[in-house]
N, C-alpha and C positions, 0 to 999 in steps of 0.2 A: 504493500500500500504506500512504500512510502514516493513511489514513483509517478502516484496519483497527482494530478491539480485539484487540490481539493477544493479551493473557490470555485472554482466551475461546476464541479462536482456537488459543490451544497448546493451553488443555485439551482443544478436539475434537477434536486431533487425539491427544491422548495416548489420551482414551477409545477412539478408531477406535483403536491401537495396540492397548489392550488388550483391544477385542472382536475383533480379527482374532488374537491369540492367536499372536504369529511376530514373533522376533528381525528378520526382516526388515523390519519395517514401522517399525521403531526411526529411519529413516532419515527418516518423516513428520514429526520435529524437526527437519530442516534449515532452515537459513531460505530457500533456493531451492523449495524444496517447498512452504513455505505459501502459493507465489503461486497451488496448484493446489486449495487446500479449493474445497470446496462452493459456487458462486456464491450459490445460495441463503442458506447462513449469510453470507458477506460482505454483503449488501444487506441480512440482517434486523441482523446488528452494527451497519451505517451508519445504521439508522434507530432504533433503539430510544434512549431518552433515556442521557444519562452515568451509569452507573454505576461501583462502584467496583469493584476487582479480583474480591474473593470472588464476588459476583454477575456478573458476567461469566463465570468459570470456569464457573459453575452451569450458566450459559445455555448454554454448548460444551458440557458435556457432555449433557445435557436432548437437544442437537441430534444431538450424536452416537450418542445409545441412543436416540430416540425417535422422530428427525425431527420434518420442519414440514410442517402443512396449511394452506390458505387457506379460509376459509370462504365458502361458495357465496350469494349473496343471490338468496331468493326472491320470487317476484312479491307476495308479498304484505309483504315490509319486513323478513323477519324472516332472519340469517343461519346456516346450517345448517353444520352439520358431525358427522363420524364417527368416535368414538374406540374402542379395542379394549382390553382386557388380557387377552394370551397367556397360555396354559394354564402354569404352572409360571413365570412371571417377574412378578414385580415391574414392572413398567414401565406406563407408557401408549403407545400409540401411535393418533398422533401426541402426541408430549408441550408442543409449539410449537402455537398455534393462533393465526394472525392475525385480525383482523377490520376491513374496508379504512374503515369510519368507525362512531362508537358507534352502538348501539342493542341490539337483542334477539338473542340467541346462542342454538342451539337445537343441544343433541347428543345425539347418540343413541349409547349409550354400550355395548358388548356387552362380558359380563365371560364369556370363553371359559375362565376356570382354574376348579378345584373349590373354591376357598377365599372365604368373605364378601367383598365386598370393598363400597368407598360413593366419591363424587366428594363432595370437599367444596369450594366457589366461592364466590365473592362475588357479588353481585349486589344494585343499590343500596342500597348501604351495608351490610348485610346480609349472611346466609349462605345456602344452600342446599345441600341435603344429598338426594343420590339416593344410596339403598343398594339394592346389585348382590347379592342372592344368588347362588351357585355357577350356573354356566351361564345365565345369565340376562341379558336386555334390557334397557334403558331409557333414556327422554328425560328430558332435565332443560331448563329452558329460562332465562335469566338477562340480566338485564336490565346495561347494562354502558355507561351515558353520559356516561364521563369518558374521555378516552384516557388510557391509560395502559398499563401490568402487572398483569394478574390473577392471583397464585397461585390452582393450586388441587392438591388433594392425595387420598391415601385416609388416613379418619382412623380406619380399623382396626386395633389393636392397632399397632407398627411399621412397618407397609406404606413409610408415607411415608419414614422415615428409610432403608428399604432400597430405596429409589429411586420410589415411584410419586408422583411430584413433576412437576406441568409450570406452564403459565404461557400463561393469554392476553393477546397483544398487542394494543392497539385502536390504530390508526394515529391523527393526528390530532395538536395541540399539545399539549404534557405539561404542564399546571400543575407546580410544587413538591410540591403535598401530595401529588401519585401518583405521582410517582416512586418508586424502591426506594432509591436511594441512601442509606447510612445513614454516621457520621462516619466518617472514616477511621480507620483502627485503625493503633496505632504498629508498626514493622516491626523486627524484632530486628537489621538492621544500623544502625537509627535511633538506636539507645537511647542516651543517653550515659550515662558511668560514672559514679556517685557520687560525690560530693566529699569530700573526705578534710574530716573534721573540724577544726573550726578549734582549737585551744591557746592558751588565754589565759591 
């Protein structure tokens, strides 16, 4: 365990707490409990590069409302995968997408809710923008040869701040510059008090 992110780690499991909606699941904070999370999130925490607290938490809970897909490599080089967004929720699924080394990412993305919505991604160095009218299909395809962390989001009106936020993984060695890590932020038991003015 000791190899776990446990910030991330408690946040999925607070998220699962709060989508099972039951005083009883209060209990998935034990620390005896969290040797029982998800294998799947344990192996994608031990691989993903160091980040820092708040980004981790994101990550648990990303996993906890969205889950993780792997994406399929076809014969022809290029690796696929299928994302959703359900009728009346904010969310993606799968919100996690891994992809087992860089190249070409291809999804095919169905927007089941009645409301706009669009996939906004990076891809070499770049952006790409697939907008999803109400009940509608489509592929977006993106190029992605650095390992690393890709946000990607909906960039409709709030969407993203009310959750439709996820992140693909490209397995492989993390340079510096694609990492997420960003400075550490001071921690309010950190802070020291003021120095009393000096009297001369």
């Amino acid at each position: 365990m000791s190899k776990w992110r446990l910030p991330a780690l408690i946040g999925f499991s607070i998220a699962s707490a709060m989508t099972l909606g039951s005083c009883d699941y209060a209990g998935l904070l034990r620390p005896d409990v969290l040797a029982q999370l998800d294998p799947e999130m344990v192996a994608l925490m031990n691989e993903l590069p160091n980040m820092d607290e708040p980004n981790e938490a994101l990550v648990g809970r990303l996993f906890a409302t969205g889950g993780l897909s792997r994406s399929q490599l076809g014969p022809d080089g290029i690796m696929r995968d299928r994302v959703r967004v359900p009728k009346d929720e904010y969310l993606w699924y799968p919100a996690i997408i891994t992809m087992a080394r860089p190249g070409t990412l291809e999804l095919d993305v169905t927007n089941e809710d009645h409301r706009v919505h669009a996939v906004n991604i990076q891809s070499s160095g770049s952006r790409q923008l697939l907008r999803l009218p109400a009940a509608t299909r489509g592929v977006i395809r993106v190029q992605l040869d650095t390992p690393g962390m890709y946000w990607f989001g909906c960039p409709v009106e709030n969407h993203g701040t009310r959750g439709m936020l996820g992140f693909v993984f490209v397995k492989g060695e993390v340079p510096p510059e694609a990492r997420l890590d960003r400075p550490r932020q001071p921690q309010a038991g950190n802070r020291r008090p003021p120095r009393a003015p000096h009297n001369h």
